[in-house]
N, C-alpha and C positions, 0 to 999 in steps of 0.2 A: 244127689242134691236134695235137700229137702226145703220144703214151701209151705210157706208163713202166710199168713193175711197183713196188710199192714193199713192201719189207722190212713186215711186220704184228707184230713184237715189242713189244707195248703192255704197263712196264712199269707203269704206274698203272692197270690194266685198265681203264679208261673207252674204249669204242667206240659207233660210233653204234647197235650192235645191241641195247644196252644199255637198260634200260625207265626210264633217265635220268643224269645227267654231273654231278647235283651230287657234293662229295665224298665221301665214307662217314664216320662217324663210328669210329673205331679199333676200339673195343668196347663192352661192359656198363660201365658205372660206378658202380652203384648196387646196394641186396641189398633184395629187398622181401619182407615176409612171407606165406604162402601161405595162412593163415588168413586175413589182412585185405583181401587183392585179392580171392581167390574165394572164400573164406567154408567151405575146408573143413580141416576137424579138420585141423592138420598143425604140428609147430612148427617144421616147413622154412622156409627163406627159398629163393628165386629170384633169379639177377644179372638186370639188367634195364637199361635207358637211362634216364638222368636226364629226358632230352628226346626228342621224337619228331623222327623226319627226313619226307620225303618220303614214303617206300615202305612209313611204317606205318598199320595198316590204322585205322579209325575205330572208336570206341567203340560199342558197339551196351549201352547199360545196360540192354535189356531182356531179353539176354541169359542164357540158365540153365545153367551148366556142369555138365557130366557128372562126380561127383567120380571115379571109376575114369581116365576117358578124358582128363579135365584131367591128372589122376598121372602119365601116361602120358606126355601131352605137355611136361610140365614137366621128366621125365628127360629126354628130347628136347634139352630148350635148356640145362639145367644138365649134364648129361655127353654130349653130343653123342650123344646113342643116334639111331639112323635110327629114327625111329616110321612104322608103316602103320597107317592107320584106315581100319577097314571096315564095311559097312554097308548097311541099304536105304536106296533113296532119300529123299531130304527129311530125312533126320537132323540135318540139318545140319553133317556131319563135315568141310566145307573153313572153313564158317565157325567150326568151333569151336576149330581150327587160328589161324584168325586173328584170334580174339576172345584166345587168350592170348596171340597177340603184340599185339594193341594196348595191353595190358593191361601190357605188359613194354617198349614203345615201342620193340619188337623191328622191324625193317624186314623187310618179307614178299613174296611176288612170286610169284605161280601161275599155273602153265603148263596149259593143258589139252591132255592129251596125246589129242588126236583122230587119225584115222587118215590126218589128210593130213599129221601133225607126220612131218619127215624130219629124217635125220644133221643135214643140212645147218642147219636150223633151231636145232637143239639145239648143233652144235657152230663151226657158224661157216663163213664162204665168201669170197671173193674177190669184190667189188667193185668196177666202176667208179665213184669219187668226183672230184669235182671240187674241188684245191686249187690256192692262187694261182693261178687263171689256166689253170688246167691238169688232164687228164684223166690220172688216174692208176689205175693197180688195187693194193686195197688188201686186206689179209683184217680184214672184221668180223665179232667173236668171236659166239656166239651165244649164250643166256639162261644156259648151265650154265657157259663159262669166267669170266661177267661175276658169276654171284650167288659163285662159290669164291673171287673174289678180295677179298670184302667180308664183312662181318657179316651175312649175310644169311638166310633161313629160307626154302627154296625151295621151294613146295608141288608137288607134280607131282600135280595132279587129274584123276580119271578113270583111274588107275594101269592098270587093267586094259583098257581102251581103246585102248593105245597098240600098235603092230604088234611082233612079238617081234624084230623085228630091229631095230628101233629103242630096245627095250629094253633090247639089250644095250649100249650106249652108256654107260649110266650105272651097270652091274654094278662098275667100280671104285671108283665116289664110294660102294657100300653097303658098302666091306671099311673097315676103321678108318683110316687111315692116309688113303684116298680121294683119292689121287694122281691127276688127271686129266691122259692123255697129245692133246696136238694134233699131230697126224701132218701136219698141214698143214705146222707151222709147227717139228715137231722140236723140241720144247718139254713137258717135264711138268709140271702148273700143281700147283702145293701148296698146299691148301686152309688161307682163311681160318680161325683160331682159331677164330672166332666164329661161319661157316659150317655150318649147321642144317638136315640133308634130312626132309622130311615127305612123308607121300603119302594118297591118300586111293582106296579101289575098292569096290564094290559087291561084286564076288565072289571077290577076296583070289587074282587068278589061273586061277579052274578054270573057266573061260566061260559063257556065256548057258544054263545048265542049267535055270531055270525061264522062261523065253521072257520076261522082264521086261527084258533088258538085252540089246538086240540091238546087236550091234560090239563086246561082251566081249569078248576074247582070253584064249583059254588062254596061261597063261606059264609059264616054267620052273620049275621048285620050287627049282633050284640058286641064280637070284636071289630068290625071295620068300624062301627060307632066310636069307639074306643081313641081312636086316630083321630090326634088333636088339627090336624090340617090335612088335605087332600087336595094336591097342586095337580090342574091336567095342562102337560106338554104337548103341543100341537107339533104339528109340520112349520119351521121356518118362510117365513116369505122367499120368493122365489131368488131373489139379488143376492138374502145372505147363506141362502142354500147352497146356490152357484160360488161365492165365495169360498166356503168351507170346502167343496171340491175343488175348487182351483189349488185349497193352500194343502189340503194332501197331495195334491198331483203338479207338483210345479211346471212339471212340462207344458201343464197349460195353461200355464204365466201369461203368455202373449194375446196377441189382437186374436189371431187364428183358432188360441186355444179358449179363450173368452166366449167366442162365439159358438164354438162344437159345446163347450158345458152348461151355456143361457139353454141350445135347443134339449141337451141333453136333460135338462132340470124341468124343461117344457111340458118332454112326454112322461116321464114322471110325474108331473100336476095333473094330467091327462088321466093317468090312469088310477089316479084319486079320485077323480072325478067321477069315472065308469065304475070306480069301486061303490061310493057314496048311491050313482044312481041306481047301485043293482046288475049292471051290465058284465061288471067282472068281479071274480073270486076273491083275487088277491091283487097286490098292489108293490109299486115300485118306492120304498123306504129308501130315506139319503143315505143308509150302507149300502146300498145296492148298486145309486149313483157312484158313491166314489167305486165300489168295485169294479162297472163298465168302466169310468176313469180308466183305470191302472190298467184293464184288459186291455183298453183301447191303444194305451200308452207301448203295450207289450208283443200284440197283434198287428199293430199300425192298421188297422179295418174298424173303425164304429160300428159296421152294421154287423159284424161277424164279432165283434165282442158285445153287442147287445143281445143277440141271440145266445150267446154263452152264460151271458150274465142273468137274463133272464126270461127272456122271450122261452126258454127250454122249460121253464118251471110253470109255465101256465099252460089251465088245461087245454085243452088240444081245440076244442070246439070253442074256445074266446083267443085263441091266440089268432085270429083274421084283424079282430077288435086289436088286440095289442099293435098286430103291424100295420094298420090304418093310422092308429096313433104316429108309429116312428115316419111314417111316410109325411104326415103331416106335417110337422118339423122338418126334415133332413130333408124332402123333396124328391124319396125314393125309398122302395123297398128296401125293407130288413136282408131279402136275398141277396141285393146288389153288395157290393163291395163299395165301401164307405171310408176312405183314407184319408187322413186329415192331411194337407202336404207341411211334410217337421215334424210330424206326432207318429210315428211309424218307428216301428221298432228298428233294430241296427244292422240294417238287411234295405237294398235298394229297391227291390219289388215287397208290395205289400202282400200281406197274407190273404189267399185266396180261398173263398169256401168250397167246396165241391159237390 
């Protein structure tokens, strides 16, 4: 067989680099109200998609929006503001990103920018493809020229993760106008109308200062300046924390199961607290809670699925501090065996530690 170079001017941007080839829908066609979708005081409206495509994310109704950090997001998609969300872990700041585009039937697509993400990734490369019959090299665009040329809301997660020279890459898509140039291909791509940057970091640029986020990267302040908003996502109050676990884990719907998830959400505040003072390293994030949940749900033992869930991941010499914590709450050692009665897996004796 013989191998050609071929011309990569794709003026319908669909390549196969692309996170899929159906068509894009033009834009927003719709105006929804901001009261009635998230329920908070506003008498703004949001443009939105009549109909969902492909690449919009799934409804999660048990979902609790941030009203500050929803606001935020919502400038975002109605005046194209570049929003940064920042945050401790488990806030859920990618999914809160992509609960108001579900919500907008907005088409969404997140990158996580880890340390092996290259140029090349992000902007595209020269492949050999096979058409008719034939071996050809071709350039396939990468995630940033395929989301500009659609309606798209492109999350770049793990902001501060990504290497700084790789971050400069996308220093043009944060100025207004976000002309992006392909040097490859001598080409400056003009961003879709509809086209929506979001990003989400743990330390908003200034790196692993409390040893909780090792592969942080210091970045420039000349790009994080760049970021038209910067929304920070706290920890939920403790009612609607408890909540949110309740409605992942229906088993504990009830009176019984109310009560095990109030103290469960309890020592988790706890160990925010000893984080904040200094006392402990790391700390219990609401994925953590629902995860004891479900163990607990599985094990039919609280205290042997908090040990599993987490009490194992802290260092050895504050884990006395952690079980202080759950003894406070629960009214006994993390040792003991902790059975909720009804919350026990489908097995008449509970599971015992040894």
């Amino acid at each position: 067989m013989t191998t050609s170079t071929a011309t990569a001017s794709r003026t319908d941007g669909v390549a196969a680099a692309g996170p899929g080839s159906a068509p894009p829908p033009s834009g927003p066609d719709t105006e929804l109200a901001v009261k009635d979708v998230f329920g908070i005081e506003s008498p703004l409206t949001v443009p939105a998609f009549g109909e969902p495509s492909e690449h919009v994310p799934e409804t999660d109704p048990a979902y609790r929006f941030n009203p500050d950090v929803t606001r935020a997001l919502l400038a975002g998609f109605t005046h194209n503001r570049r929003v940064l969300v920042q945050g401790l872990h488990g806030t859920g700041k990618s999914t809160h990103i992509e609960q108001v585009a579900a919500r907008l039937n907005w088409p969404c697509v997140r990158v996580n920018l880890d340390g092996h993400l290259s140029r090349l990734d992000l902007v595209g490369k020269d492949a050999v493809v096979l058409r008719e019959g034939r071996q050809v090299t071709a350039f396939q665009e990468g995630i940033i020229p395929w989301a500009l040329r659609r309606p798209v809301a492109l999350i770049l997660d793990e902001y501060d993760a990504g290497r700084p020279d790789v971050m400069f890459i996308i220093q043009r898509l944060l100025e207004r106008e976000g002309r992006f140039t392909l040097l490859d291909q001598n080409a400056v791509l003009r961003p879709h109308p509809h086209f929506r940057l979001f990003a989400t970091a743990n330390t908003v640029g200034l790196g692993n200062l409390n040893g909780l986020y090792h592969g942080a990267q210091r970045l420039n302040h000349a790009q994080i300046d760049r970021w038209n908003i910067v929304a920070t996502l706290n920890y939920l109050p403790a009612e609607e924390e408890a909540a949110i676990v309740r409605a992942r884990v229906p088993a504990f719907a009830d009176e019984a199961g109310r009560e095990l998830v109030t103290a469960m959400v309890a020592v988790a505040a706890l160990t925010r607290a000893g984080f904040r003072a200094g006392d402990l390293s790391t700390l219990m994030s609401p994925r953590t809670v629902i995860t004891w949940a479900e163990n607990t749900a599985i094990f039919g033992d609280c205290a042997a699925a908090f040990r599993l869930s987490f009490l194992n991941r802290c260092d050895e010499d504050e884990r006395h501090i952690v079980a202080e914590f759950f003894q406070r709450c629960f009214g006994h050692e993390p040792e003991e065996p902790g059975r909720v009665s009804g919350h026990g897996p489908l097995t008449d004796e509970p599971v015992r530690s040894h």
